[in-house]
N, C-alpha and C positions, 0 to 999 in steps of 0.2 A: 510845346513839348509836354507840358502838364497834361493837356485834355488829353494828347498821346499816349498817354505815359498811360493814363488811370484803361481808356480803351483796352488796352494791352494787360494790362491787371485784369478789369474785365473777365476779357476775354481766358486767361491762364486759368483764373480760377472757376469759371463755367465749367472749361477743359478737363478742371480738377476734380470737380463734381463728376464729370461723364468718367470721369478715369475710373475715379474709386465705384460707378456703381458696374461699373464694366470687367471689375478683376476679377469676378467671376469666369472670363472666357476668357482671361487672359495666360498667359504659360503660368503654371502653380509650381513654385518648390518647396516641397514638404518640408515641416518643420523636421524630419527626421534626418533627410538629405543634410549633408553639414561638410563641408569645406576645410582643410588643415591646412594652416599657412605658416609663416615665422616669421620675425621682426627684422628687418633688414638695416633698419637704422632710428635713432633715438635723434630727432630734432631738437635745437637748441632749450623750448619750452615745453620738454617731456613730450609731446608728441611722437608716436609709434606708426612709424613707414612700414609699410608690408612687404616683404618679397613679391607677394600676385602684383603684378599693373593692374590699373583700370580697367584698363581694353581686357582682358583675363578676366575679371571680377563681372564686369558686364557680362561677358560671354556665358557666365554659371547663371545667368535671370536677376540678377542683383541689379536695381537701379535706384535714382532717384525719387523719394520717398517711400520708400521702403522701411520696416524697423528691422534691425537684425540684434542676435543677439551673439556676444565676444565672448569667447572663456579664454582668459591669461590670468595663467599662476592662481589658480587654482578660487578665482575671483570670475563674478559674471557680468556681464552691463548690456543693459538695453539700450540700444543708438539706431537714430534714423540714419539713412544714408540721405548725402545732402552733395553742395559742391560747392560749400561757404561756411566756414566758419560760423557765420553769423546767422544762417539757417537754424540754428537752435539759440536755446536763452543762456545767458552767462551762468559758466559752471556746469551747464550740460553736456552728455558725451554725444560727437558724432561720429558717424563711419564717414569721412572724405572721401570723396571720386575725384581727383584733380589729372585733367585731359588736356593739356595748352599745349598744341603744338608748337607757338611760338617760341615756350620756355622748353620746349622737349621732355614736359612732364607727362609722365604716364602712371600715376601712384593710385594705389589705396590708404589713405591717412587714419588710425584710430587717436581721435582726441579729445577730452575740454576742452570746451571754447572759455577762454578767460582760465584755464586750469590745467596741470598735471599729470596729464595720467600717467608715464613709467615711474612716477612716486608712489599715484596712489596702487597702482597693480602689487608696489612691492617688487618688479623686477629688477632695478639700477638705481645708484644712487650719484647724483648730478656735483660735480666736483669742479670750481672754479680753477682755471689755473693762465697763465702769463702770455703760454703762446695763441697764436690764433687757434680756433676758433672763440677761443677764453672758456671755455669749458671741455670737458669729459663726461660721458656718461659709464660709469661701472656697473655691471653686471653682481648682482647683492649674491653673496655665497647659498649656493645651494638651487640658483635656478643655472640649468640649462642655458648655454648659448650657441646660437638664438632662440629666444621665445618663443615656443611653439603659442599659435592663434588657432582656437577652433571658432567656424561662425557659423552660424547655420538660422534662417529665416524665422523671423519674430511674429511681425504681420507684412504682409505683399500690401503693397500701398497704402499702408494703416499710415504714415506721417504727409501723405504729397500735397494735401488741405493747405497744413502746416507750415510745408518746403515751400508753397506757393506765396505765401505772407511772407516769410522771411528773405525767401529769394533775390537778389538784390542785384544788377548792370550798372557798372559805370565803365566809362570812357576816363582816358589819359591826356583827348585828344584837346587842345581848348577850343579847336573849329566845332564840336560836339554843343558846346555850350554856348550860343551867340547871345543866350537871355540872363548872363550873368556877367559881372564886371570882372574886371579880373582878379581884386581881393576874394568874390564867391566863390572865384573859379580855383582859388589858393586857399580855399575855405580859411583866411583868413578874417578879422572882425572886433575890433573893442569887446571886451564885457560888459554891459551897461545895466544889466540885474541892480535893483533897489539896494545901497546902502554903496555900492561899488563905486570909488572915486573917478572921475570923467578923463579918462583918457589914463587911468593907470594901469588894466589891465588887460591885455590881449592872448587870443589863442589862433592858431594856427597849424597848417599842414606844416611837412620840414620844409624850411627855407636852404637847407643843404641836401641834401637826400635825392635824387634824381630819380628814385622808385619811380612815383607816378607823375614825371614830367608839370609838378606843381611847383616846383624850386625855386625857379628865376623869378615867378611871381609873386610867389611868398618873401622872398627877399626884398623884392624890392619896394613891398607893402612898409615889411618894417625897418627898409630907412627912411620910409617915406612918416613913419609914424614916430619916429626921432627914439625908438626903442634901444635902451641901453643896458637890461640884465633880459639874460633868458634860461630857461630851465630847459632845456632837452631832455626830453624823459626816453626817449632813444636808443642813444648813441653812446660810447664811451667817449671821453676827452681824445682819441687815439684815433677814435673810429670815424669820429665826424669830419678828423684834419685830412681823413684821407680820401673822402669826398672831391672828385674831378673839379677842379673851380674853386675850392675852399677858398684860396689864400684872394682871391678877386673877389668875395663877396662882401657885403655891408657885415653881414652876421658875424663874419671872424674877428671884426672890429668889437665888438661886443662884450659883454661880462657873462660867460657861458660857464655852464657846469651839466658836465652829460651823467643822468643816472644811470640810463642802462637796465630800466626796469622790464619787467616779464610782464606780461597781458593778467596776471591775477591778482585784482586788489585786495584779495582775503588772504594772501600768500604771507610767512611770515621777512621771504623775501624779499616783495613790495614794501611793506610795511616799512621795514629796513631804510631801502632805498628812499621812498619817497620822504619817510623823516629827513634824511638827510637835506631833500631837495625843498622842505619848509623851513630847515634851520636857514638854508641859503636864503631864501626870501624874506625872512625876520630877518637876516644880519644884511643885508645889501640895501642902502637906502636912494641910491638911483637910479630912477623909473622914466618912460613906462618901463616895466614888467610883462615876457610874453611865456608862454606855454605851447611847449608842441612835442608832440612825439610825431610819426611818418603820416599818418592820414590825417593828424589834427581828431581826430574821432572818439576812440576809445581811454589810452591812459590820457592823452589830455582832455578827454569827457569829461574823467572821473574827476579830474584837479580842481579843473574850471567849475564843472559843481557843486565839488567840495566848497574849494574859497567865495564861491555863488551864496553857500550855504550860510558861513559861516559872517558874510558882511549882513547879510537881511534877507535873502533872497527871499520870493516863497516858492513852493515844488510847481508851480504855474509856469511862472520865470525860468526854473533850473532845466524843467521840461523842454520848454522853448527853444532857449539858447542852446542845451541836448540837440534836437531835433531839427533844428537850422544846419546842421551839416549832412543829413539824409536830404534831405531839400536841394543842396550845391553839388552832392555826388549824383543821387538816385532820382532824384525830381519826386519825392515824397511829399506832401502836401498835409496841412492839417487838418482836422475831419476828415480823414478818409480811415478806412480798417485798420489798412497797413501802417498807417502814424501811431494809432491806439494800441498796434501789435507790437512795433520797435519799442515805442517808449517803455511800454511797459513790463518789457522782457529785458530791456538792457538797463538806462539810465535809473528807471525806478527802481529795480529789483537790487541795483548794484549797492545803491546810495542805503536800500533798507536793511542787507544786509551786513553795509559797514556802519551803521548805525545800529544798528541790532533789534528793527523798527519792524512792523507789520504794514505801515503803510505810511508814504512819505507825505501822503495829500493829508492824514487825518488830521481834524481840527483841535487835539493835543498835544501836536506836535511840534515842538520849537525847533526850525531846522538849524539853528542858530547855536542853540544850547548845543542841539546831536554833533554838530561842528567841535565845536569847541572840546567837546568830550573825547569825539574820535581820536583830534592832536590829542588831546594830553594823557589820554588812557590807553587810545591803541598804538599811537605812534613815539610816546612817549617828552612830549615836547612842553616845555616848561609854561606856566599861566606868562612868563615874560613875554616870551616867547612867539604865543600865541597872540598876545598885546601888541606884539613890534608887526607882526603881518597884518593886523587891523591896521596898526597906525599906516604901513606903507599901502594897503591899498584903498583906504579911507579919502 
């Protein structure tokens, strides 16, 4: 699958070269030519649905890798269009195309990846409440509803280089994967980063969650791993029991606490959240210890690095252990472009800017200390505190 995998890269990004020196002859829409759209709906994490479908938006010469640029509420942004979130680096805005017949998506998404945007436009403000969905999004006095969207073409395939490197295929299927056991296949895995006690801490996909068909194997990882607290960075306590199978699983068995966090670790949100979800870890003293939000990937990246950071790790290590679940999804490999491109748009960029760091590799950089700091300055959590999650995962 790997020599596969990279052929295929190859090959895309050749493609990508011929593309970009080809849009010359390709359909052109002028930067003056501009599109008027409106907001059709506000996603749980500030992302902005458009009234246009995809299949509409294509149809105007809009495609993948494309920049365009958005005017909402009186605010501008420059965004590639992409069909992943993760086709841009954390915190950056994209234009989404999402076309899944199988889910009977047919949308245009404007969003941050890892971030807010009906916050930051200023159009609505996000208000927590009891019934389902657990939130509202309100419409801020004085704008119009619905939002009017103007977009109109930035550069014709100025980003698809870019889209190419990010771009990223996984499968749900485990027949997809025969070169992986089935903890890789549940990207589940001990922590064993320098300073990390043997067998205290684990991360993993959700062992409830039935999204991406990694469930029953991630479960049965961590009964297999005798795991007895776990942090869901997830779910609520409400959400997770409602999970098909919940009450059959090893995991209900468990000492759970669901935070219910949002995909941005700079948010004051997160910050919020996640305190809460280390006080749990310094006050619960039997282990092992797992971490997981739905893919295992991103909020639980971010934790696992963190507490990576904060036992000894060094950014060689945090990197690693990072980029070992692009490898169980994507078949990502180290030395290649695309590794040097993930890493360092997501895990490193995330870690520097909650650190408040220019570069996590540099050789003045205690990642240890920056830990430490983070708890007690940005999250608020006492030197005890911070003591008791050494002690448990020591």
């Amino acid at each position: 699958m790997q020599k596969t995998f990279k052929k295929i890269f190859a090959a895309l990004l050749t493609f990508s070269l011929l593309f970009t020196a080809s849009c010359g002859s390709a359909v052109k829409i002028e930067e003056e030519q501009a599109l008027t759209t409106t907001v059709a709906e506000i996603e749980k994490y500030g992302n902005l649905v458009l009234s246009i479908s995809g299949t509409e938006f294509m149809a105007e010469g809009y495609t993948y890798g494309d920049i365009i640029t958005a005017e909402i509420n009186d605010k501008s942004y420059d965004m590639p269009v992409g069909s992943s979130y993760s086709d841009v680096d954390d915190g950056d805005p994209i234009c989404r195309i999402k076309i899944d017949e199988a889910e009977e998506a047919d949308h245009v998404i404007l969003a941050f990846n890892m971030g807010d945007l009906a916050t930051d436009t200023g159009i609505a403000t996000k208000t927590e409440i009891e019934e389902e969905p657990g939130f509202r999004w309100d419409y801020n006095e004085g704008v119009e509803e619905p939002a009017e969207i103007t977009i109109s073409m930035k550069s014709q395939g100025g980003y698809y280089e870019e889209y190419v490197m990010h771009h990223l295929e996984r499968s749900n299927e485990r027949a997809d994967y025969p070169h992986l056991s089935d903890a890789e296949f549940a990207n589940f895995r001990p922590i064993t980063t320098t300073g990390m006690g043997e067998g205290k801490l684990y991360r993993s996909s959700s062992p409830v969650n039935p999204k991406i068909g990694r469930n029953s194997y991630a479960d049965a990882e961590v009964r297999a791993a005798g795991i007895k607290t776990i942090i869901n960075l997830a779910d609520t306590a409400e959400g997770m029991k409602a999970y098909e199978g919940w009450a059959d699983t090893y995991y209900s068995t468990c000492n759970v606490i669901g935070l219910n966090l949002g995909i941005d670790p700079d948010s004051d949100d997160f910050r919020q959240g996640f305190a809460e979800g280390m006080r749990f870890l310094a006050a619960q003293k039997e282990g092992p210890y797992l971490v997981h939000c739905t893919e295992g990937k991103d909020r639980a990246g971010f934790t696992s690095a963190l507490l990576e950071c904060l036992m000894g790790a060094s950014a060689e290590e945090v990197v690693a252990d990072y980029m070992t679940t692009y490898y169980n999804y994507y078949g990502v490999e180290a030395g290649t472009t695309q590794y040097d491109v993930i890493a360092s748009s997501n895990i490193e960029k995330t870690l520097a800017t909650a650190f408040e760091i220019e570069d996590i590799h540099a050789e003045s950089i205690d990642l240890s200390v920056e830990a430490t700091e983070y708890m007690t300055d940005r999250l608020g959590l006492t030197a005890d505190e911070v003591a008791a999650i050494k002690a448990n995962l020591s």
